[in-house]
VMD Tcl script that builds the backbone (N, CA, C; Angstrom):
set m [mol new atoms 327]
animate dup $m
set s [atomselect $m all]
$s set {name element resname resid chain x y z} {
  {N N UNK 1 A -0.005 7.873 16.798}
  {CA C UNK 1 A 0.218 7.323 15.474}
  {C C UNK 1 A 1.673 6.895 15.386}
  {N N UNK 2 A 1.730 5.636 15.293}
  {CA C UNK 2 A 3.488 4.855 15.161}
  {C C UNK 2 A 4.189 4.742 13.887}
  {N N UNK 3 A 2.712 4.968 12.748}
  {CA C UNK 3 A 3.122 4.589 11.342}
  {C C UNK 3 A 4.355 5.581 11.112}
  {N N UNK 4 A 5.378 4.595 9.932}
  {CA C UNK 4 A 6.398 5.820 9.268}
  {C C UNK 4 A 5.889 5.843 7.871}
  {N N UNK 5 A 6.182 6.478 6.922}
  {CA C UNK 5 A 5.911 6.823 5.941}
  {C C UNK 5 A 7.457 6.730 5.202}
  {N N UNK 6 A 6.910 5.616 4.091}
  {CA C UNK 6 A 8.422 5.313 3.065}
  {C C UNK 6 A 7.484 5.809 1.713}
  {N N UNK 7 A 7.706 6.867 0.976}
  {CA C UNK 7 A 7.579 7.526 0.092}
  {C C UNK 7 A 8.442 6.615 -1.013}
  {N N UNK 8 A 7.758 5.991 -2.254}
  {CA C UNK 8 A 8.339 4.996 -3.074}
  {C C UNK 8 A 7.962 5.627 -4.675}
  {N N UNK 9 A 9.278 6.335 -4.934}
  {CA C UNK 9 A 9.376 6.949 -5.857}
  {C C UNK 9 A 10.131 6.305 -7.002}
  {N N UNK 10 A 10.611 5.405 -7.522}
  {CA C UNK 10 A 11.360 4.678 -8.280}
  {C C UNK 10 A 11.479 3.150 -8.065}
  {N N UNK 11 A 11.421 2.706 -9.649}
  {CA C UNK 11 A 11.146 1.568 -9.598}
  {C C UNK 11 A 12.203 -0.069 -8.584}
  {N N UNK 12 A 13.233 1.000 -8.609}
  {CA C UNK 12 A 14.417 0.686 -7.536}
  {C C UNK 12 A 13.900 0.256 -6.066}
  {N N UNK 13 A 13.203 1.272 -5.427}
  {CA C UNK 13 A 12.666 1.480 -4.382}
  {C C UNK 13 A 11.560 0.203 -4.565}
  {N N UNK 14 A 10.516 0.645 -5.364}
  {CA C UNK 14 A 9.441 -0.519 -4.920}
  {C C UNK 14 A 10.738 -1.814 -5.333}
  {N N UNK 15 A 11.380 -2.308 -6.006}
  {CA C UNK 15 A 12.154 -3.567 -5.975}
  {C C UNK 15 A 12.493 -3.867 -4.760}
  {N N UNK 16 A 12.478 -3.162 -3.802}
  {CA C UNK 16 A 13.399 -3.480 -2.458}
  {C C UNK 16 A 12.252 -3.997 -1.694}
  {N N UNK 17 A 10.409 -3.062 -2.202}
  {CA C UNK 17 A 9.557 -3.332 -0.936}
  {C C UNK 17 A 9.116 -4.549 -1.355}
  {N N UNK 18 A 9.245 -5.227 -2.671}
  {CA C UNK 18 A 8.556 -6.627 -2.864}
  {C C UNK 18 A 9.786 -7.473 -2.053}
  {N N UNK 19 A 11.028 -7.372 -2.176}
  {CA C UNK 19 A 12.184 -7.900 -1.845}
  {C C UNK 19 A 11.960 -8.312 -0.266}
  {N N UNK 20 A 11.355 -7.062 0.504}
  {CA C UNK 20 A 11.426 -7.201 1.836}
  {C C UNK 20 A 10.182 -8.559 2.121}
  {N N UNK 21 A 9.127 -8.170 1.179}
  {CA C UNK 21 A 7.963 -9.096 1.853}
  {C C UNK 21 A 8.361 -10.593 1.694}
  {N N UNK 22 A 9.571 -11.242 1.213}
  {CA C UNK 22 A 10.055 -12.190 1.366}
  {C C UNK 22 A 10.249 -12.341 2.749}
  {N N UNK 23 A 10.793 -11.745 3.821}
  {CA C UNK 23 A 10.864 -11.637 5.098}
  {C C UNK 23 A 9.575 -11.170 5.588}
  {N N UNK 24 A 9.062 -10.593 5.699}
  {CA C UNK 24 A 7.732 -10.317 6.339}
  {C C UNK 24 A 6.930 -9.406 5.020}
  {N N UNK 25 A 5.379 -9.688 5.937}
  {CA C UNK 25 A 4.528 -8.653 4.741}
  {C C UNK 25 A 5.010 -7.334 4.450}
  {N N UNK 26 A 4.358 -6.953 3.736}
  {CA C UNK 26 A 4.749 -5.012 3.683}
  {C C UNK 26 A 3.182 -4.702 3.263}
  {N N UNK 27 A 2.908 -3.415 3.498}
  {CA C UNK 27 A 1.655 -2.426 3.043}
  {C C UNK 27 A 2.507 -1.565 1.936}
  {N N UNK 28 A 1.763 -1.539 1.114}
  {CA C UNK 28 A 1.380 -0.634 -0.231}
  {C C UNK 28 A 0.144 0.256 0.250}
  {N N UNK 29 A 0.460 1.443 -0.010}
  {CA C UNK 29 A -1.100 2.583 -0.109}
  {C C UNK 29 A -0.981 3.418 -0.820}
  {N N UNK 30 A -1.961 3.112 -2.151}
  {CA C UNK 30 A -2.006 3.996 -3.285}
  {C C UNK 30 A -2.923 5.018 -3.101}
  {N N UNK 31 A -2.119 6.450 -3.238}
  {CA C UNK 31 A -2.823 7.494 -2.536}
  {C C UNK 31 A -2.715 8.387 -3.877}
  {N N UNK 32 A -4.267 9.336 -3.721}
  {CA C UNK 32 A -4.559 10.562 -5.103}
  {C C UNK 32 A -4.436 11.800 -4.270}
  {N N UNK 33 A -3.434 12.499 -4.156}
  {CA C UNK 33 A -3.670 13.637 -3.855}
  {C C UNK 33 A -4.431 14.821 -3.852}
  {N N UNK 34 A -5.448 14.373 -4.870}
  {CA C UNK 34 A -6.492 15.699 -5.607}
  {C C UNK 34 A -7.799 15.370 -4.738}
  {N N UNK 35 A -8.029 13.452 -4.448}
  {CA C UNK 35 A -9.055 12.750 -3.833}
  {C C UNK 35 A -9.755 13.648 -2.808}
  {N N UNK 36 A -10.643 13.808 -2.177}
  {CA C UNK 36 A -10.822 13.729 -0.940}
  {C C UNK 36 A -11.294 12.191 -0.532}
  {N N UNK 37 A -11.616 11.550 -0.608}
  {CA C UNK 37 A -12.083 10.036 -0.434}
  {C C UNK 37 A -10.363 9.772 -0.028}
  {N N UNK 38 A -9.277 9.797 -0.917}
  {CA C UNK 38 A -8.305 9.404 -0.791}
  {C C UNK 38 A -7.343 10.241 0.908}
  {N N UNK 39 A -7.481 10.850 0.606}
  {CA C UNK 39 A -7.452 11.912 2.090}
  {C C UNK 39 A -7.913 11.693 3.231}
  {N N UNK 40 A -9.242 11.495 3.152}
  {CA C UNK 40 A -9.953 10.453 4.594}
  {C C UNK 40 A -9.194 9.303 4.947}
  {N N UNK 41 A -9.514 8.417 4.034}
  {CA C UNK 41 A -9.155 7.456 3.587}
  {C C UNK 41 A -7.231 6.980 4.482}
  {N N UNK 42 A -6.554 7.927 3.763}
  {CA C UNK 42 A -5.130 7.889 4.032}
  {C C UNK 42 A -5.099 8.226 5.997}
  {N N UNK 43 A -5.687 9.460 6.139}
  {CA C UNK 43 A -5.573 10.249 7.439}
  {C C UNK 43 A -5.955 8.330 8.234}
  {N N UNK 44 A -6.730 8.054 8.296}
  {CA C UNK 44 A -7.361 6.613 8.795}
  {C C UNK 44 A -6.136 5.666 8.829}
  {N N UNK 45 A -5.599 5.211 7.838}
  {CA C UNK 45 A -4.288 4.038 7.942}
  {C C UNK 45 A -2.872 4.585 7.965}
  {N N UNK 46 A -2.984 6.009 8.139}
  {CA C UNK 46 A -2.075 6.565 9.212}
  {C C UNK 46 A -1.789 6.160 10.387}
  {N N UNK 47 A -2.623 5.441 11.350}
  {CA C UNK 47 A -2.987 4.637 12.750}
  {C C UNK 47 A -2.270 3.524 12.637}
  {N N UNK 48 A -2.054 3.556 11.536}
  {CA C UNK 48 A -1.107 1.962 11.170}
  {C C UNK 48 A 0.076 1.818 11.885}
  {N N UNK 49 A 0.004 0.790 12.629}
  {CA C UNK 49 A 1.567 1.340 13.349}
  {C C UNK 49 A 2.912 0.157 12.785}
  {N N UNK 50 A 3.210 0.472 11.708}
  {CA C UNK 50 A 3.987 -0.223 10.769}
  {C C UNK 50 A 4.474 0.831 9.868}
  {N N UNK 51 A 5.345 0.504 8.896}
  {CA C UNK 51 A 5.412 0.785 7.448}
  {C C UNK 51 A 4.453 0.944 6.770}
  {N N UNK 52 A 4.059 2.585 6.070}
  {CA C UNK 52 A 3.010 2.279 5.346}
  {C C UNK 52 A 3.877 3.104 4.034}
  {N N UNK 53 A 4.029 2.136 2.986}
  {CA C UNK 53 A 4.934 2.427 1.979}
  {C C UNK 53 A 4.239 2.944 0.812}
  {N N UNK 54 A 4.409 4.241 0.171}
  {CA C UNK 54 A 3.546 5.644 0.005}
  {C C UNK 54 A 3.591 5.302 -1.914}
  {N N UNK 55 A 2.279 5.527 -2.289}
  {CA C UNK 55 A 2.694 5.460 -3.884}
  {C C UNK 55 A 1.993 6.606 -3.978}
  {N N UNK 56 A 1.685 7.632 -4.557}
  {CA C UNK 56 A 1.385 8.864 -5.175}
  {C C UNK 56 A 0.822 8.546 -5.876}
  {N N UNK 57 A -0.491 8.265 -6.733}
  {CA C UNK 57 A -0.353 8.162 -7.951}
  {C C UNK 57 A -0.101 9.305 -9.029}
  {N N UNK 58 A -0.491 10.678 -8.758}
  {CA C UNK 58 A -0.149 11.218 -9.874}
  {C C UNK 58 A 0.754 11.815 -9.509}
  {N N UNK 59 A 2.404 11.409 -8.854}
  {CA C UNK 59 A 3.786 11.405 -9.153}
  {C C UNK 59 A 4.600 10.049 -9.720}
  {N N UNK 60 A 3.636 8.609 -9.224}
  {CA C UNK 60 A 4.000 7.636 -9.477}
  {C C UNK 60 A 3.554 6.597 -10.385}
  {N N UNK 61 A 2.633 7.190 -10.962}
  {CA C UNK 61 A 1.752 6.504 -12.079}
  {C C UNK 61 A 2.092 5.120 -12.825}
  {N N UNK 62 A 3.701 5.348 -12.892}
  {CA C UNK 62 A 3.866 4.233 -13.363}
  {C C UNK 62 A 4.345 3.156 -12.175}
  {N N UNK 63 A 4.820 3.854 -11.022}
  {CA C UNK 63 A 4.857 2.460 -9.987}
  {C C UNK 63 A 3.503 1.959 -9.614}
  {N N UNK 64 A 2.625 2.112 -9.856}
  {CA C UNK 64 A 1.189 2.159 -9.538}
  {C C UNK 64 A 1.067 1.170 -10.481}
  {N N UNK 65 A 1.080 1.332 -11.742}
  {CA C UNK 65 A 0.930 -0.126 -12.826}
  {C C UNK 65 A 1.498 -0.850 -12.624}
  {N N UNK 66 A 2.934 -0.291 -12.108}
  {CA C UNK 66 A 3.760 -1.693 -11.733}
  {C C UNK 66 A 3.192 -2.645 -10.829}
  {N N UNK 67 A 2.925 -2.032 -9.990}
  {CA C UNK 67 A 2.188 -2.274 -8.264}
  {C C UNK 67 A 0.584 -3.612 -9.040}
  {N N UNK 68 A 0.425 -3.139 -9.696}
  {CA C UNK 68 A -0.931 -3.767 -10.467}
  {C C UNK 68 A -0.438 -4.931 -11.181}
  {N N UNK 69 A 0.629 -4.353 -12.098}
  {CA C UNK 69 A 1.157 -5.953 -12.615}
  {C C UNK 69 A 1.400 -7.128 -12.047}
  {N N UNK 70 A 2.445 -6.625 -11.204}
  {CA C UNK 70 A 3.146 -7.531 -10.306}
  {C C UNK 70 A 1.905 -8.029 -9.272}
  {N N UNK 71 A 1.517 -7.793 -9.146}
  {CA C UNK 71 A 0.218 -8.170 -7.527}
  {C C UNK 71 A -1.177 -9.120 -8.871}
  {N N UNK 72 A -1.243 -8.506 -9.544}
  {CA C UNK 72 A -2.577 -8.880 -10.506}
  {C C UNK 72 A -3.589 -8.412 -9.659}
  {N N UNK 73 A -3.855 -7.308 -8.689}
  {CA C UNK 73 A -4.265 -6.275 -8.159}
  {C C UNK 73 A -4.805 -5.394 -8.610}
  {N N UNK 74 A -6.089 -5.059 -9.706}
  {CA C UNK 74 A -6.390 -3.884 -10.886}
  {C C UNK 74 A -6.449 -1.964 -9.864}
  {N N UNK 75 A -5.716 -1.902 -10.304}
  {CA C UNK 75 A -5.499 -0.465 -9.867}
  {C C UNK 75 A -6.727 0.238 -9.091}
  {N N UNK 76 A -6.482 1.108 -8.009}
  {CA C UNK 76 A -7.579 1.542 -7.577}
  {C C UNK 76 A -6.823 2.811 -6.352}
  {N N UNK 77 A -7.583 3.838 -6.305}
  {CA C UNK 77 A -6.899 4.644 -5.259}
  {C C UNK 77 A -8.179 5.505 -4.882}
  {N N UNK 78 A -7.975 5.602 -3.683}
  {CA C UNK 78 A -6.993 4.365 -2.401}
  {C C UNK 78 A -7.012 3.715 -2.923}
  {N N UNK 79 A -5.993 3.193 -1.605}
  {CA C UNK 79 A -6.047 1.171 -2.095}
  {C C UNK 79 A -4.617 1.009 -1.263}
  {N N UNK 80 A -5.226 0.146 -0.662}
  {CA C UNK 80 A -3.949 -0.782 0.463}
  {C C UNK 80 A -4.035 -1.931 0.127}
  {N N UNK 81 A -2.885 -2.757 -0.232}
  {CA C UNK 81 A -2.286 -3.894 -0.463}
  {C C UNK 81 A -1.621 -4.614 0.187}
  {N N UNK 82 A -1.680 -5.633 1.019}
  {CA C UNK 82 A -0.330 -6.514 1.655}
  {C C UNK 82 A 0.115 -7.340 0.851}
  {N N UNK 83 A 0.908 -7.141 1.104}
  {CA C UNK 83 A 2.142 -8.021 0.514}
  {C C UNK 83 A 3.131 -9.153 0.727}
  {N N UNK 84 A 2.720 -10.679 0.369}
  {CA C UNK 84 A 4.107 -10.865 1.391}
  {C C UNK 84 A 4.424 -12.090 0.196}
  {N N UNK 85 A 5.794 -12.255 0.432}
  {CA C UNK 85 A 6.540 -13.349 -1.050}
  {C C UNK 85 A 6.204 -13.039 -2.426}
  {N N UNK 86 A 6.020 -11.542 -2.657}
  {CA C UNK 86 A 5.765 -10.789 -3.725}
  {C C UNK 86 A 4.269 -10.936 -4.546}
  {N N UNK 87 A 3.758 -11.422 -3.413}
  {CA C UNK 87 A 2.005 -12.031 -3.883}
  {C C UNK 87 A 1.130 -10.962 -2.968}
  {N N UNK 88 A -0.015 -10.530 -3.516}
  {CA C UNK 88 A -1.646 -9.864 -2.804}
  {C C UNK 88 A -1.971 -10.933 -1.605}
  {N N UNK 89 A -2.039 -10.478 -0.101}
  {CA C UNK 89 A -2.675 -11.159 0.229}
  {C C UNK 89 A -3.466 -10.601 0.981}
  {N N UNK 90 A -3.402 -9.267 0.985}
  {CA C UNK 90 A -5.159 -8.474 1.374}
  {C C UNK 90 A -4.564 -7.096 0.100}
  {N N UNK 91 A -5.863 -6.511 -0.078}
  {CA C UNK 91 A -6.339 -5.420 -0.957}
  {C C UNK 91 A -7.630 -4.931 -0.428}
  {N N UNK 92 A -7.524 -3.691 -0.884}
  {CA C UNK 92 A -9.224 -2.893 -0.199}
  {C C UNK 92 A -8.723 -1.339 -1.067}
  {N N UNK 93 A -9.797 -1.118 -1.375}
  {CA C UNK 93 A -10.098 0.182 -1.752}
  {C C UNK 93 A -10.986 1.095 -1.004}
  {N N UNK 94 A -10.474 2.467 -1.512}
  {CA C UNK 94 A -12.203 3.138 -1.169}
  {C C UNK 94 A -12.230 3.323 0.351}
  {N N UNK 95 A -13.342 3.072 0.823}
  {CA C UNK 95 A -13.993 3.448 2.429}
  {C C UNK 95 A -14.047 1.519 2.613}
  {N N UNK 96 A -13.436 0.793 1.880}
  {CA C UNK 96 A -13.347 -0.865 2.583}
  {C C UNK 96 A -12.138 -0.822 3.315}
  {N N UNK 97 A -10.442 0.385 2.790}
  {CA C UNK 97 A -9.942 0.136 3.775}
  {C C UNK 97 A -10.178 0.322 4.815}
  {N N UNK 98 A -9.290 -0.627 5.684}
  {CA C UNK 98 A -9.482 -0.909 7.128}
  {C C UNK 98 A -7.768 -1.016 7.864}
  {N N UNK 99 A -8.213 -0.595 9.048}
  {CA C UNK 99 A -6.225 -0.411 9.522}
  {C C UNK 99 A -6.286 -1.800 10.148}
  {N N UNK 100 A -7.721 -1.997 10.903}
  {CA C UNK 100 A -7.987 -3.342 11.491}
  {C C UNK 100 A -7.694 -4.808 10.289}
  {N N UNK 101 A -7.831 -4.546 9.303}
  {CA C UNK 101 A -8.091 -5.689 8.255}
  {C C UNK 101 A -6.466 -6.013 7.920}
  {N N UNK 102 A -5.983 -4.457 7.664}
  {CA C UNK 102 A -4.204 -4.370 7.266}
  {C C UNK 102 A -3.524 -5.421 8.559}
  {N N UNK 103 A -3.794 -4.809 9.523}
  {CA C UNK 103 A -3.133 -5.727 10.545}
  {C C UNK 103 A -3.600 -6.913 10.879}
  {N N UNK 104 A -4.748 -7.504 10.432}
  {CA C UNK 104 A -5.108 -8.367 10.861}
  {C C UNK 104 A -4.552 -9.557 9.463}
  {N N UNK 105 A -4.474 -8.647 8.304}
  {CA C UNK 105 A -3.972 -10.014 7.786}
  {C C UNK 105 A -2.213 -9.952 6.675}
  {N N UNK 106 A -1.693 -9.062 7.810}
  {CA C UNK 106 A -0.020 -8.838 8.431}
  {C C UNK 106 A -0.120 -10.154 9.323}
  {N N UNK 107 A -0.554 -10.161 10.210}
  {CA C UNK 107 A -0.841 -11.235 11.294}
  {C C UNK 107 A -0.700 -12.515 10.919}
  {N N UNK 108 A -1.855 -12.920 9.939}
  {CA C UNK 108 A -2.224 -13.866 9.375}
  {C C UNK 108 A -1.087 -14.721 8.140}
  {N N UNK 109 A -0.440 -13.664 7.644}
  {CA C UNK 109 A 0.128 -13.951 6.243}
  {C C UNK 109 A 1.621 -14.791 6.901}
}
mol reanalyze $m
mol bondsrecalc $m
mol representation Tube
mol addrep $m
């Protein structure tokens, strides 16, 4: 497993990860700690061998709306998002994420 884990606790922080996808995509993964769906789910795009930039939702609740505003993305956890020029250009929830889909449209974007 290559993935690092950027834990995005303030609205500061996510400003920097939309900032970056101007230069390349970024992953968003909105994770429930209480989930088990979310737990599977996470353990799986762990394999990610990138940045997988961490929202909590029930520590981050409100970067999570943010994350929704800004993307026009309706909230969901799980839920992996790419990102790139501060626009959605993959999303998946649930048992649709995929580590194959994340990278494949990192690739693409």
């Amino acid at each position: 497993m290559d993935s690092h884990i950027n834990e995005i606790e303030s609205i500061e922080a996510l400003d920097k990860v939309f900032a970056a996808s101007s230069d390349a995509p970024v992953l968003i993964f909105k994770h429930s700690t209480t989930c088990p769906i979310s737990t599977s789910v996470f353990t799986a795009v762990r394999e990610f061998s990138g940045i997988i930039n961490l929202i909590t939702v029930q520590t981050s609740r409100n970067l999570s709306n943010e994350v929704a505003a800004r993307t026009a993305v309706k909230h969901e956890s799980p839920q992996a998002i790419v990102i790139k020029d501060g626009k959605a250009v993959y999303s998946a929830s649930h048992f649709d994420v995929s580590v194959a889909d994340i990278e494949r449209s990192i690739k693409d974007a």
